[in-house]
PDB file of the backbone (N, CA, C, O) and the ligand in Angstrom, with CONECT records:
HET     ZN  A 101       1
ATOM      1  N   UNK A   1     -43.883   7.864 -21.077  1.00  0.00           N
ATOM      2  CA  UNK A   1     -42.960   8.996 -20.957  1.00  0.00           C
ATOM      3  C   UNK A   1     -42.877   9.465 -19.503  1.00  0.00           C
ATOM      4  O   UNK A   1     -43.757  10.161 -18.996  1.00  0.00           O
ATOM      5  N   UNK A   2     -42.003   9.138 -18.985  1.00  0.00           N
ATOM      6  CA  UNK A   2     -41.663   9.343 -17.473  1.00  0.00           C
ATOM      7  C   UNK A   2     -40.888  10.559 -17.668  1.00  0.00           C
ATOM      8  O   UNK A   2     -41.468  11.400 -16.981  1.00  0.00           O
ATOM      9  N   UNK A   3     -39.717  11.197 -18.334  1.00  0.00           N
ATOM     10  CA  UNK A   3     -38.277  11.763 -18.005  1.00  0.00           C
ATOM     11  C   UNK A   3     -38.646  12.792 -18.117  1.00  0.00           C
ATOM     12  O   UNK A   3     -37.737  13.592 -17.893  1.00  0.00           O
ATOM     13  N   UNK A   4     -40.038  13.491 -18.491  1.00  0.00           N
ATOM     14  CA  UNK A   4     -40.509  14.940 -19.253  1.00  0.00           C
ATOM     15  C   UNK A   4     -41.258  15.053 -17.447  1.00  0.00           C
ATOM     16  O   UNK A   4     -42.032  16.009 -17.392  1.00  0.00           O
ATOM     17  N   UNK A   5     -41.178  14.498 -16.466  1.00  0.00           N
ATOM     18  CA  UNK A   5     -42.303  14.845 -15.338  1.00  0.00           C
ATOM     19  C   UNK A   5     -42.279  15.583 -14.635  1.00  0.00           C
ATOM     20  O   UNK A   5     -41.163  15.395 -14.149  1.00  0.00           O
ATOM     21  N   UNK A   6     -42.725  16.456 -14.084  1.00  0.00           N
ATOM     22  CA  UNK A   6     -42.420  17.591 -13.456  1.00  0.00           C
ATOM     23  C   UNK A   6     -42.356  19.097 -13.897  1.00  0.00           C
ATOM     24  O   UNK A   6     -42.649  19.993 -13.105  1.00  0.00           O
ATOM     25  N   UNK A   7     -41.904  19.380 -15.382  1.00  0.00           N
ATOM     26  CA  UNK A   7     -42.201  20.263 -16.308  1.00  0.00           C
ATOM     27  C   UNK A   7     -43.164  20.313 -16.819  1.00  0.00           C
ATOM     28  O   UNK A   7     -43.156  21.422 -17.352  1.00  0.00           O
ATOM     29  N   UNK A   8     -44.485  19.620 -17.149  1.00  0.00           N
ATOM     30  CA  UNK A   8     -45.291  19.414 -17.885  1.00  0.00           C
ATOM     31  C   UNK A   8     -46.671  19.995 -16.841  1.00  0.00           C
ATOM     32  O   UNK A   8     -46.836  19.161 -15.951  1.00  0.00           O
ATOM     33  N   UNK A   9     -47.382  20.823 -16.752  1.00  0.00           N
ATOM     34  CA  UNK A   9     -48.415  21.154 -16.017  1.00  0.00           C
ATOM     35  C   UNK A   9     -49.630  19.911 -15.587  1.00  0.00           C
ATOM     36  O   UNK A   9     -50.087  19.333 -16.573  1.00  0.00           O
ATOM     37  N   UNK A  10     -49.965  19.637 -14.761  1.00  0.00           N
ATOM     38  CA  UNK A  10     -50.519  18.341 -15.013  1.00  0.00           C
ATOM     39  C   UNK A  10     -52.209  18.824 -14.744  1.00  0.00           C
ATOM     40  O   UNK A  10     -52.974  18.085 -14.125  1.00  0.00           O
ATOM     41  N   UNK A  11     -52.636  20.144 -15.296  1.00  0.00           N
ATOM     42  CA  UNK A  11     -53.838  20.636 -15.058  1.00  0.00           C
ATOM     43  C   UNK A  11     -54.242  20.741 -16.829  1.00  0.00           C
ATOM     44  O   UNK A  11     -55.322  20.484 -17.361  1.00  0.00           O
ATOM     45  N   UNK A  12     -52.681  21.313 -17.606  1.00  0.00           N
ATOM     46  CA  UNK A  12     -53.713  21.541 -18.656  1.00  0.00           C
ATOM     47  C   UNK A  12     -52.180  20.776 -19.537  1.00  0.00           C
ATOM     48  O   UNK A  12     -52.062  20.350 -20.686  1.00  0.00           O
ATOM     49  N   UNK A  13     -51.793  20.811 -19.089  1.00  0.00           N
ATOM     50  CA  UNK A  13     -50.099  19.987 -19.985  1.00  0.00           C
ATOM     51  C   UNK A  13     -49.284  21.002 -20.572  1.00  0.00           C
ATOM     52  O   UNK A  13     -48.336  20.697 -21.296  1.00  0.00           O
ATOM     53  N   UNK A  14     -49.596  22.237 -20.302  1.00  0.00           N
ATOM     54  CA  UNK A  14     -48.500  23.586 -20.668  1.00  0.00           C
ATOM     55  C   UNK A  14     -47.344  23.128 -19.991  1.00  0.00           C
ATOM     56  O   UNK A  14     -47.139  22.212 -19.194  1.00  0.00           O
ATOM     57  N   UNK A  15     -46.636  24.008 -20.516  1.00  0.00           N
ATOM     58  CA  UNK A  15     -44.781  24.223 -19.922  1.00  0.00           C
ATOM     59  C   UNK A  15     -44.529  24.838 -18.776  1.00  0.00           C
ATOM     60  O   UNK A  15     -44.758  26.019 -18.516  1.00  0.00           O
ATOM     61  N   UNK A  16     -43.879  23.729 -17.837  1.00  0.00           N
ATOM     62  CA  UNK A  16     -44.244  24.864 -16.815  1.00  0.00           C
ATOM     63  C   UNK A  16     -42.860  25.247 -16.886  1.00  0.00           C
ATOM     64  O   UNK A  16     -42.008  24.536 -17.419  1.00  0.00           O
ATOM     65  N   UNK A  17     -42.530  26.819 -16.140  1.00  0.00           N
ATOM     66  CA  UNK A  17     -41.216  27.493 -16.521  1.00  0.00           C
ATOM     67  C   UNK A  17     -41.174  28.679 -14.858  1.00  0.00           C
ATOM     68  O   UNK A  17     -42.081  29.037 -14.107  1.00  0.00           O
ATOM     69  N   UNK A  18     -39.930  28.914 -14.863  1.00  0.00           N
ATOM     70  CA  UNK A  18     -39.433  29.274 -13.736  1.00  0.00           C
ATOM     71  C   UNK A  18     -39.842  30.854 -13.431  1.00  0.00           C
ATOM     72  O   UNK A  18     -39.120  31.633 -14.054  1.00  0.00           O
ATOM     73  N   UNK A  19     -40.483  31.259 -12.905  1.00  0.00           N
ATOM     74  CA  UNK A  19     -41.073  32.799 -12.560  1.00  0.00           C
ATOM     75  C   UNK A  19     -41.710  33.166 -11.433  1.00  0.00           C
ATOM     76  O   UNK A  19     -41.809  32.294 -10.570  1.00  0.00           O
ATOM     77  N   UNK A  20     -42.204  34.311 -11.197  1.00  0.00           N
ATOM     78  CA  UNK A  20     -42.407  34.776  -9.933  1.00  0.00           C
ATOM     79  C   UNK A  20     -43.781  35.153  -9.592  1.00  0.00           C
ATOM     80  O   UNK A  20     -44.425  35.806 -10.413  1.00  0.00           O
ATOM     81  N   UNK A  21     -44.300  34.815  -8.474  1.00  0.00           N
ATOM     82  CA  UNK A  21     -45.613  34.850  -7.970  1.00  0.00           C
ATOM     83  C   UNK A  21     -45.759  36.211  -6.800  1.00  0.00           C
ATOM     84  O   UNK A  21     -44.850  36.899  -6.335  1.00  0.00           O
ATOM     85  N   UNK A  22     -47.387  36.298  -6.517  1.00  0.00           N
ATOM     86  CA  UNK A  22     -47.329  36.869  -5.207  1.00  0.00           C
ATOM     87  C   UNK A  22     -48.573  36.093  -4.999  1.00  0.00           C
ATOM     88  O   UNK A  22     -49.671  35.820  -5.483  1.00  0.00           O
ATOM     89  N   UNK A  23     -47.403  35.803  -3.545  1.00  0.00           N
ATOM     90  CA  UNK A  23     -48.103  35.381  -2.247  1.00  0.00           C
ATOM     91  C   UNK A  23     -49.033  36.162  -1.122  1.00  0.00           C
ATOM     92  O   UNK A  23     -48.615  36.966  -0.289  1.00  0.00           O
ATOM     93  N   UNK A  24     -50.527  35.683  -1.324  1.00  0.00           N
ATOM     94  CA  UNK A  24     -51.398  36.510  -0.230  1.00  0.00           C
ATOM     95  C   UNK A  24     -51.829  35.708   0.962  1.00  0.00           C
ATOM     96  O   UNK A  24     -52.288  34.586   0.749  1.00  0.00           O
ATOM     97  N   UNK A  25     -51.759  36.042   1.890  1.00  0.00           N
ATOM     98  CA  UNK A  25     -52.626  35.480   2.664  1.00  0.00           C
ATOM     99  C   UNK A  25     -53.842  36.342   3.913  1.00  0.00           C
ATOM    100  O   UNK A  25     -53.528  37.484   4.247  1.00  0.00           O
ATOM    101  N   UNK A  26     -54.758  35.914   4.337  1.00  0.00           N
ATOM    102  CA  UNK A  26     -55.537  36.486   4.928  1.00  0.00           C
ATOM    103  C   UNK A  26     -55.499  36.033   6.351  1.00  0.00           C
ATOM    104  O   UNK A  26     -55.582  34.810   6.462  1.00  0.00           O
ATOM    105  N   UNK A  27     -55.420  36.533   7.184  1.00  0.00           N
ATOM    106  CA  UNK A  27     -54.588  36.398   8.638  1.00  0.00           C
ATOM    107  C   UNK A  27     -56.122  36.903   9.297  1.00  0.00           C
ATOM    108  O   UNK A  27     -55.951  37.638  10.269  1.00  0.00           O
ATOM    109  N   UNK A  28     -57.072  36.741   9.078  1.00  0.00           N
ATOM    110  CA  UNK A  28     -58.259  37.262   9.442  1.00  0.00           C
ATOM    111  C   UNK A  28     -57.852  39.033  10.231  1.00  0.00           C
ATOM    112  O   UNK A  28     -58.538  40.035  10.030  1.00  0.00           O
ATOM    113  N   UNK A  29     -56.828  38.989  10.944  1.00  0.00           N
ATOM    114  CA  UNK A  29     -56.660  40.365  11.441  1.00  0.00           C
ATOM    115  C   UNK A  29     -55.971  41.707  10.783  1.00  0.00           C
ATOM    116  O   UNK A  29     -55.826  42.897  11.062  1.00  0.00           O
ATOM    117  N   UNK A  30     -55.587  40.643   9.584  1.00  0.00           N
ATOM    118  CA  UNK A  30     -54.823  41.727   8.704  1.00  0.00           C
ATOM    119  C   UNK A  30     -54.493  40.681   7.489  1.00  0.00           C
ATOM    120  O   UNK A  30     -54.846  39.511   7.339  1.00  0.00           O
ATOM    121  N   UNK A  31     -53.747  41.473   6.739  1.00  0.00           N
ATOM    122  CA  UNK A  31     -53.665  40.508   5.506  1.00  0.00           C
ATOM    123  C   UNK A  31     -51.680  40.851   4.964  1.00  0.00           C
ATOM    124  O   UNK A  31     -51.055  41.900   4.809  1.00  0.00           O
ATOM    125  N   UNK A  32     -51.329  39.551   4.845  1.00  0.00           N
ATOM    126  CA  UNK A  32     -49.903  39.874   4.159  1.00  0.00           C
ATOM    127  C   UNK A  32     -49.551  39.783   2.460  1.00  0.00           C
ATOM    128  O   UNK A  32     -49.687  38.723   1.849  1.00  0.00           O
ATOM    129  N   UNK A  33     -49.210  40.700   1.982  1.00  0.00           N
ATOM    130  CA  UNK A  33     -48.829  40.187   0.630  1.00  0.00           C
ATOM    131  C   UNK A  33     -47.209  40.207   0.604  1.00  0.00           C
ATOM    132  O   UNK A  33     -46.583  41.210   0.946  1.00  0.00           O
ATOM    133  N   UNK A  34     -46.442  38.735   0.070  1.00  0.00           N
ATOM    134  CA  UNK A  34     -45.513  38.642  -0.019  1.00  0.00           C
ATOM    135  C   UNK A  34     -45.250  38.803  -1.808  1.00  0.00           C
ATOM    136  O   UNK A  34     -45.986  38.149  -2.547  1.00  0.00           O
ATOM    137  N   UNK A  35     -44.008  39.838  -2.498  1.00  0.00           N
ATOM    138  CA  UNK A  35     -44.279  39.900  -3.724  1.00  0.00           C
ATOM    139  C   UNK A  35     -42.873  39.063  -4.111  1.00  0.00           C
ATOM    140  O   UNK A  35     -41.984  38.575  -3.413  1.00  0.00           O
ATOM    141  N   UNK A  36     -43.076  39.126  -5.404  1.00  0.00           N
ATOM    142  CA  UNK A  36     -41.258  37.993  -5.688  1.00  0.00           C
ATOM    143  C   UNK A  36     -41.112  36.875  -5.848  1.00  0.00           C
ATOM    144  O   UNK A  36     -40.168  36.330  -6.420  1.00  0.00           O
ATOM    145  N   UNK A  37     -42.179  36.311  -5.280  1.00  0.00           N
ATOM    146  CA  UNK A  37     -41.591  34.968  -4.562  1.00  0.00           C
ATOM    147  C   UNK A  37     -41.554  34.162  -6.030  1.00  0.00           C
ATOM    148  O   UNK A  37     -42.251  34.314  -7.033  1.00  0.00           O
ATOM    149  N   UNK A  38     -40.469  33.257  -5.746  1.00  0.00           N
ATOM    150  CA  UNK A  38     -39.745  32.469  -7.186  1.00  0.00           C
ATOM    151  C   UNK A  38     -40.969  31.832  -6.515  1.00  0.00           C
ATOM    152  O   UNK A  38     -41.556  31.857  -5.434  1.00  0.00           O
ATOM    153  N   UNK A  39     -41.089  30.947  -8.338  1.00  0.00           N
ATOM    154  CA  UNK A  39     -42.204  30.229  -8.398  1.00  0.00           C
ATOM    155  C   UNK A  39     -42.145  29.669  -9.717  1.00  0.00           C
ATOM    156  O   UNK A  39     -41.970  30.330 -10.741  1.00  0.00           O
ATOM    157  N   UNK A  40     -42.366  27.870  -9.628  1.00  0.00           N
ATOM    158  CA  UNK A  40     -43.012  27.434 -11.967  1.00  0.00           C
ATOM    159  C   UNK A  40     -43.994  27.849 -11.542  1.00  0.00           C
ATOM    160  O   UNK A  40     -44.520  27.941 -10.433  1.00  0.00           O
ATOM    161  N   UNK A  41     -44.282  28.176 -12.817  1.00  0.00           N
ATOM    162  CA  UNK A  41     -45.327  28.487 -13.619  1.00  0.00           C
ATOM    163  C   UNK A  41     -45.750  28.024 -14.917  1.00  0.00           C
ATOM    164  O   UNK A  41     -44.874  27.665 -15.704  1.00  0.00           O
ATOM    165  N   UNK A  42     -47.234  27.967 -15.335  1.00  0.00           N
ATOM    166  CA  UNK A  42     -47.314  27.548 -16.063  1.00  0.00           C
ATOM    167  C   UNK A  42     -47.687  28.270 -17.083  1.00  0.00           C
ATOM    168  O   UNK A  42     -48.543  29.150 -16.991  1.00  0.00           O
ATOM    169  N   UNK A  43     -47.011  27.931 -18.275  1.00  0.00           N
ATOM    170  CA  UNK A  43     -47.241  28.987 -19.538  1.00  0.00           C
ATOM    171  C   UNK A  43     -48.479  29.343 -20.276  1.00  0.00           C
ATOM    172  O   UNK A  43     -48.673  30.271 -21.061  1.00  0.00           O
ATOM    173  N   UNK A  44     -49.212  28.482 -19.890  1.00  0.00           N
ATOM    174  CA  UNK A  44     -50.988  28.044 -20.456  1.00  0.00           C
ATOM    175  C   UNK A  44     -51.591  28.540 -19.515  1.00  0.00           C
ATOM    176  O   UNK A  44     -51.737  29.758 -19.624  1.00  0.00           O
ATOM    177  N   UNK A  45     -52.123  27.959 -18.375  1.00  0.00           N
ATOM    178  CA  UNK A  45     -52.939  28.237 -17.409  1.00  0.00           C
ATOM    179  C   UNK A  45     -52.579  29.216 -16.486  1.00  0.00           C
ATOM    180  O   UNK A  45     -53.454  29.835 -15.879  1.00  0.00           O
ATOM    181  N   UNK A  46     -51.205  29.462 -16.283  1.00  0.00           N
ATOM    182  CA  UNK A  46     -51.050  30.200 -15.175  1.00  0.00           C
ATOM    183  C   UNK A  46     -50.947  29.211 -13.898  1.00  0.00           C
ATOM    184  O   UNK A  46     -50.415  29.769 -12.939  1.00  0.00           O
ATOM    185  N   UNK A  47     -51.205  28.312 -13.743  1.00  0.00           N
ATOM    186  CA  UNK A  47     -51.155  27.593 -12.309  1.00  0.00           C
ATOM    187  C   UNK A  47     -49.477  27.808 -12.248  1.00  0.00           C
ATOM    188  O   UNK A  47     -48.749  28.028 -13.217  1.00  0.00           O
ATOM    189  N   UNK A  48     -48.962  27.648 -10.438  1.00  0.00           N
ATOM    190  CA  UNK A  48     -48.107  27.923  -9.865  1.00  0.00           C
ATOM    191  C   UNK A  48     -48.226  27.198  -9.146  1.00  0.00           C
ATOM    192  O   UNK A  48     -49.282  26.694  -8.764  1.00  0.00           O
ATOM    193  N   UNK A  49     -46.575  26.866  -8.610  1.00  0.00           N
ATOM    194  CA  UNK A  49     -46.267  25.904  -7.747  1.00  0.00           C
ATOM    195  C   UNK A  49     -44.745  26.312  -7.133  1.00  0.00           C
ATOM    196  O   UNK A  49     -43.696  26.546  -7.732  1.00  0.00           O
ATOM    197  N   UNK A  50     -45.051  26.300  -5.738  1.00  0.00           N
ATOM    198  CA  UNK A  50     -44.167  27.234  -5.011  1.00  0.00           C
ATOM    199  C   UNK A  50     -42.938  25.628  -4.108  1.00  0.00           C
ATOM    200  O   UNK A  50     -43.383  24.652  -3.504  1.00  0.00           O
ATOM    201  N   UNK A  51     -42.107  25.813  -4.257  1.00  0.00           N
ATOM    202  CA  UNK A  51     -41.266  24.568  -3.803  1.00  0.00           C
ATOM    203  C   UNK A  51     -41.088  24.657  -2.474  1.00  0.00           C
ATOM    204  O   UNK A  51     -40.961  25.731  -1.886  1.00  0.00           O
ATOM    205  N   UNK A  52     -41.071  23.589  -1.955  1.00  0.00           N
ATOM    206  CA  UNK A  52     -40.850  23.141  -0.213  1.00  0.00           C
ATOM    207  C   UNK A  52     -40.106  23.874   0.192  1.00  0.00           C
ATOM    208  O   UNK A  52     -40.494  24.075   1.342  1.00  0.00           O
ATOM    209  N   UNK A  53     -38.838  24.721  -0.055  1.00  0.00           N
ATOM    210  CA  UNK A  53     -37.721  25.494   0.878  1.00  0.00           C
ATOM    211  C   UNK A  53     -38.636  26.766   0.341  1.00  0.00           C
ATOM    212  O   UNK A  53     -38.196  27.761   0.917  1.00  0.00           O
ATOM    213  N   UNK A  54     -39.267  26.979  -0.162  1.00  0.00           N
ATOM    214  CA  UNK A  54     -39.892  28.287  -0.563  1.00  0.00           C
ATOM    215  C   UNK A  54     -41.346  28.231   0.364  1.00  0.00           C
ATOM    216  O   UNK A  54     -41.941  29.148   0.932  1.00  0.00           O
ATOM    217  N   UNK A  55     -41.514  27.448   0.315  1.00  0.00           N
ATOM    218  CA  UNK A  55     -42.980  27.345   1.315  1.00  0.00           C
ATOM    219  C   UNK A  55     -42.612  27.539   3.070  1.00  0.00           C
ATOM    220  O   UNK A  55     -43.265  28.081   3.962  1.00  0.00           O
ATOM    221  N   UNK A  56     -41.541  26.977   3.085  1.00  0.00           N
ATOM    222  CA  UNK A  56     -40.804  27.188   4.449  1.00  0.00           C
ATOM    223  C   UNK A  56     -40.691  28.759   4.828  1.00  0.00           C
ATOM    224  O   UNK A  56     -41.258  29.403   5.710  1.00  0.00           O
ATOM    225  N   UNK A  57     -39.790  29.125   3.880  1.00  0.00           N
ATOM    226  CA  UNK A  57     -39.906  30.268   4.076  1.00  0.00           C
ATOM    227  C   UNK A  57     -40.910  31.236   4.257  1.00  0.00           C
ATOM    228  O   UNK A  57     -40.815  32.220   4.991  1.00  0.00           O
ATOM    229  N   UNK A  58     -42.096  30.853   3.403  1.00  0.00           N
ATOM    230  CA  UNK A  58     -42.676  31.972   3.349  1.00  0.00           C
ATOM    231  C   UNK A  58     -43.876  31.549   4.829  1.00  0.00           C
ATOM    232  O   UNK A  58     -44.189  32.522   5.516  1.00  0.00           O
ATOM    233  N   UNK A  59     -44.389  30.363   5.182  1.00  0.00           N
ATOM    234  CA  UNK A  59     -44.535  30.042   6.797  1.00  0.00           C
ATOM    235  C   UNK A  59     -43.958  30.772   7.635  1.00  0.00           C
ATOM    236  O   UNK A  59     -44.785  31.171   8.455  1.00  0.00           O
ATOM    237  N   UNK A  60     -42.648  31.254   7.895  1.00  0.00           N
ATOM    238  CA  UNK A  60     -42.163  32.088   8.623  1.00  0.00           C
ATOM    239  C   UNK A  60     -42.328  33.440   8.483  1.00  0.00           C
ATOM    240  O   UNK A  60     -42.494  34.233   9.409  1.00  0.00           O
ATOM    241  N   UNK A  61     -42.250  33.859   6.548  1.00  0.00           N
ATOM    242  CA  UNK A  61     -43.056  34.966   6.937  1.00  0.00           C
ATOM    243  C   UNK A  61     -44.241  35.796   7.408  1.00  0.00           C
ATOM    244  O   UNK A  61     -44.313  36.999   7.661  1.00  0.00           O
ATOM    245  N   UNK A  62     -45.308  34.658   7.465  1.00  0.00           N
ATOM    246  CA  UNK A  62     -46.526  34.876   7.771  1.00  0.00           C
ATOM    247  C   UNK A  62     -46.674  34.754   9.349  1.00  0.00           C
ATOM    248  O   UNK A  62     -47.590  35.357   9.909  1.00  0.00           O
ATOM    249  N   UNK A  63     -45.921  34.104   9.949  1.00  0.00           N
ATOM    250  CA  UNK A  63     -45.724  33.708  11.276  1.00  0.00           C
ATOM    251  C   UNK A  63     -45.252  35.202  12.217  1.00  0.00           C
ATOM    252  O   UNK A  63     -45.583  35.733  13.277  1.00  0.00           O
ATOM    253  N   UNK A  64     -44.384  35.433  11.206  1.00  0.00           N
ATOM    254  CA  UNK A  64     -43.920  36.809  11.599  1.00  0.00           C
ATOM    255  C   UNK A  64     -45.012  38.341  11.353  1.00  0.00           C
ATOM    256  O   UNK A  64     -44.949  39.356  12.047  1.00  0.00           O
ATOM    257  N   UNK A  65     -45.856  38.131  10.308  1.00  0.00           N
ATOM    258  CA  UNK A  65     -46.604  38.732   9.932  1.00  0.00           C
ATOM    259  C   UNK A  65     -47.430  39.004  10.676  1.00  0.00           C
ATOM    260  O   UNK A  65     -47.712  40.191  10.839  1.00  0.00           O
ATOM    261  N   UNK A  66     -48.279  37.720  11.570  1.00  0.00           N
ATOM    262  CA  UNK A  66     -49.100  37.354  12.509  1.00  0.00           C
ATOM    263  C   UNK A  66     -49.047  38.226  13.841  1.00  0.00           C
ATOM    264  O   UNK A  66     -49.933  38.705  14.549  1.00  0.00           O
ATOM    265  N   UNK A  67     -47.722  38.242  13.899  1.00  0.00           N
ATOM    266  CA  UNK A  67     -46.889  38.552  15.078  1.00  0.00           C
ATOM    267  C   UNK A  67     -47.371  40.141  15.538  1.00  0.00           C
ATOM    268  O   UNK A  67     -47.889  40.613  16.550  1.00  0.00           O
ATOM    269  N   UNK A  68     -46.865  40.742  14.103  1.00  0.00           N
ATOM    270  CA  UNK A  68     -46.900  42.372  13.748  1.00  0.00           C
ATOM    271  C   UNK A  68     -48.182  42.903  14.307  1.00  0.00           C
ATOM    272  O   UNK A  68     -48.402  43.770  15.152  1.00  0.00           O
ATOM    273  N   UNK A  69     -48.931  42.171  13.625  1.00  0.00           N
ATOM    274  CA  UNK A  69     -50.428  42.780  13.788  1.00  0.00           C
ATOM    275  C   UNK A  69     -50.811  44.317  12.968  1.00  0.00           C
ATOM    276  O   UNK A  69     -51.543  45.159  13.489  1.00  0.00           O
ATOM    277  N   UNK A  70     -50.281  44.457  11.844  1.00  0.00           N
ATOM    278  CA  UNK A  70     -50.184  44.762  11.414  1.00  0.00           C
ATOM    279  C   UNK A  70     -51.572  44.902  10.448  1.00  0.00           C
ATOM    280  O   UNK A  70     -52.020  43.756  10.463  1.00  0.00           O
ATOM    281  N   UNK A  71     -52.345  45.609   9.738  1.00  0.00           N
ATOM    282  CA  UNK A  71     -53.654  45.405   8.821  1.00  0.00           C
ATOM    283  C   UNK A  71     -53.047  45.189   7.706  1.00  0.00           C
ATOM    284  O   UNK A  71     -53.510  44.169   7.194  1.00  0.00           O
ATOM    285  N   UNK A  72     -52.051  45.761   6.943  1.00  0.00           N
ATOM    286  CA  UNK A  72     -51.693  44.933   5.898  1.00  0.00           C
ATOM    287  C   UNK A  72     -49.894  45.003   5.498  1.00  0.00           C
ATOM    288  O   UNK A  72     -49.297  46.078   5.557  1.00  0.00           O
ATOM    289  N   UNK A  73     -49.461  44.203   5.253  1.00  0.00           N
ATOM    290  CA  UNK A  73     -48.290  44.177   5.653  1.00  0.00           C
ATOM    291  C   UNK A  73     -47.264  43.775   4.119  1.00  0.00           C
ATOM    292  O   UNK A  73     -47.078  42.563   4.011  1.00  0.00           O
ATOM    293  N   UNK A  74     -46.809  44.383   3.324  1.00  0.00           N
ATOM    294  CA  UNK A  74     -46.412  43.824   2.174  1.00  0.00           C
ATOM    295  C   UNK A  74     -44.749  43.952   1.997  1.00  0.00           C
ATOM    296  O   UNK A  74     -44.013  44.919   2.197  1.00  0.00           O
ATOM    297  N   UNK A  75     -44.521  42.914   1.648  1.00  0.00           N
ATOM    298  CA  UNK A  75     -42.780  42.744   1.878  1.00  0.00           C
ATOM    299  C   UNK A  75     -42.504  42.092   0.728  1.00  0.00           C
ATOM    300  O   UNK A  75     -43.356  41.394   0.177  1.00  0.00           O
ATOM    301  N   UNK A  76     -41.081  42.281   0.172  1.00  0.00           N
ATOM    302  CA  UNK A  76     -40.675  41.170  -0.926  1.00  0.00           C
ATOM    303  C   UNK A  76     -39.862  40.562  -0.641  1.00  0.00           C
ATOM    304  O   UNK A  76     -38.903  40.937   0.033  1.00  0.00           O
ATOM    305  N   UNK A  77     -40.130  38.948  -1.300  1.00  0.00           N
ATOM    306  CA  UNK A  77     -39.650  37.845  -0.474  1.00  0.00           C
ATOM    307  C   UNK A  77     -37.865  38.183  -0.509  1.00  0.00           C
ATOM    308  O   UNK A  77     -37.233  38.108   0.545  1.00  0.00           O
ATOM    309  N   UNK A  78     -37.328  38.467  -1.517  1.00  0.00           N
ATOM    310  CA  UNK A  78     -35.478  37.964  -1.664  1.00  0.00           C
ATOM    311  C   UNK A  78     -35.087  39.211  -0.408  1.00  0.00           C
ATOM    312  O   UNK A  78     -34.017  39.126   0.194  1.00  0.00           O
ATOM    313  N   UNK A  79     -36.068  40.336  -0.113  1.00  0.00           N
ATOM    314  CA  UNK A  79     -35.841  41.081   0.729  1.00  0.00           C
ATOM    315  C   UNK A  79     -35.651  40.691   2.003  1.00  0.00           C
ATOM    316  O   UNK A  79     -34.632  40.836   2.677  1.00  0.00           O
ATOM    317  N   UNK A  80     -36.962  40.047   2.395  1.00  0.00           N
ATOM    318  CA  UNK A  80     -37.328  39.033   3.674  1.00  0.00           C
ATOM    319  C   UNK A  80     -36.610  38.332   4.169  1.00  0.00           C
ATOM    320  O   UNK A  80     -36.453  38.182   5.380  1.00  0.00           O
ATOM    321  N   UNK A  81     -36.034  37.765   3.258  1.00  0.00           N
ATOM    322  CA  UNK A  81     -34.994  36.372   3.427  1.00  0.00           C
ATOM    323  C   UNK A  81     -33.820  36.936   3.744  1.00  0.00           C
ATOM    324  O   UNK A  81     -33.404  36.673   4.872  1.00  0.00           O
ATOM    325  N   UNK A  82     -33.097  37.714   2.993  1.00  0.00           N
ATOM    326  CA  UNK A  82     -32.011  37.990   3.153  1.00  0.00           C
ATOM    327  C   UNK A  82     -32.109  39.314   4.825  1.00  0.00           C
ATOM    328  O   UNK A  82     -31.095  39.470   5.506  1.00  0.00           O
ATOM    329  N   UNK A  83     -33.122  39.890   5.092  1.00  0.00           N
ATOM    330  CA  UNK A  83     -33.243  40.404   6.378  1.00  0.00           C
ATOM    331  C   UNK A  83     -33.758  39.069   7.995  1.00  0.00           C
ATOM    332  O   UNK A  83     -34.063  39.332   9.158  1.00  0.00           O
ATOM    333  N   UNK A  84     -33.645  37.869   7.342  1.00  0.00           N
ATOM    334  CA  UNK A  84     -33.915  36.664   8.353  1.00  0.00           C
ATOM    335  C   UNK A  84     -32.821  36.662   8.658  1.00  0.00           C
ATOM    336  O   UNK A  84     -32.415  35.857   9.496  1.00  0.00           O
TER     337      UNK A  84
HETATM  338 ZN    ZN A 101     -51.362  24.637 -16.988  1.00  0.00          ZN2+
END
């Protein structure tokens, strides 16, 4: 069964389905939380998986984050994007 690939969680074999995460990261000088961010998900485990134009993006937001210097800095992503 090849045609089911990519939907299928390959940690526990739940469904994975289209929803939204938050993104943290720790910038040792401060910390960013990005909230929103589209994301599968998986209906069982919870594991998440954030897609390449979404990972792009959110690289830049942290880049920018970095920048701020900011101690903690929390933004939501469709916000972010559409203020790039
Ligand atoms: Zn799973």
């Amino acid at each position: 069964m090849t045609s089911d690939q990519g939907s299928r969680c390959p940690l526990c074999g739940g469904v994975k389905a289209p929803g939204m995460t938050t993104y943290t990261v720790d910038l040792g000088s401060g910390v960013i939380v990005i909230r929103d961010v589209p994301a599968m998900v998986c209906e069982r485990c919870g594991e998440e998986w954030i897609g390449a134009d979404t990972a792009r993006t959110l690289e830049g937001l942290v880049e920018a984050a970095r920048r701020s210097k900011r101690q903690v800095e929390v933004v939501a992503f469709e916000a972010a994007v559409t203020a790039a």
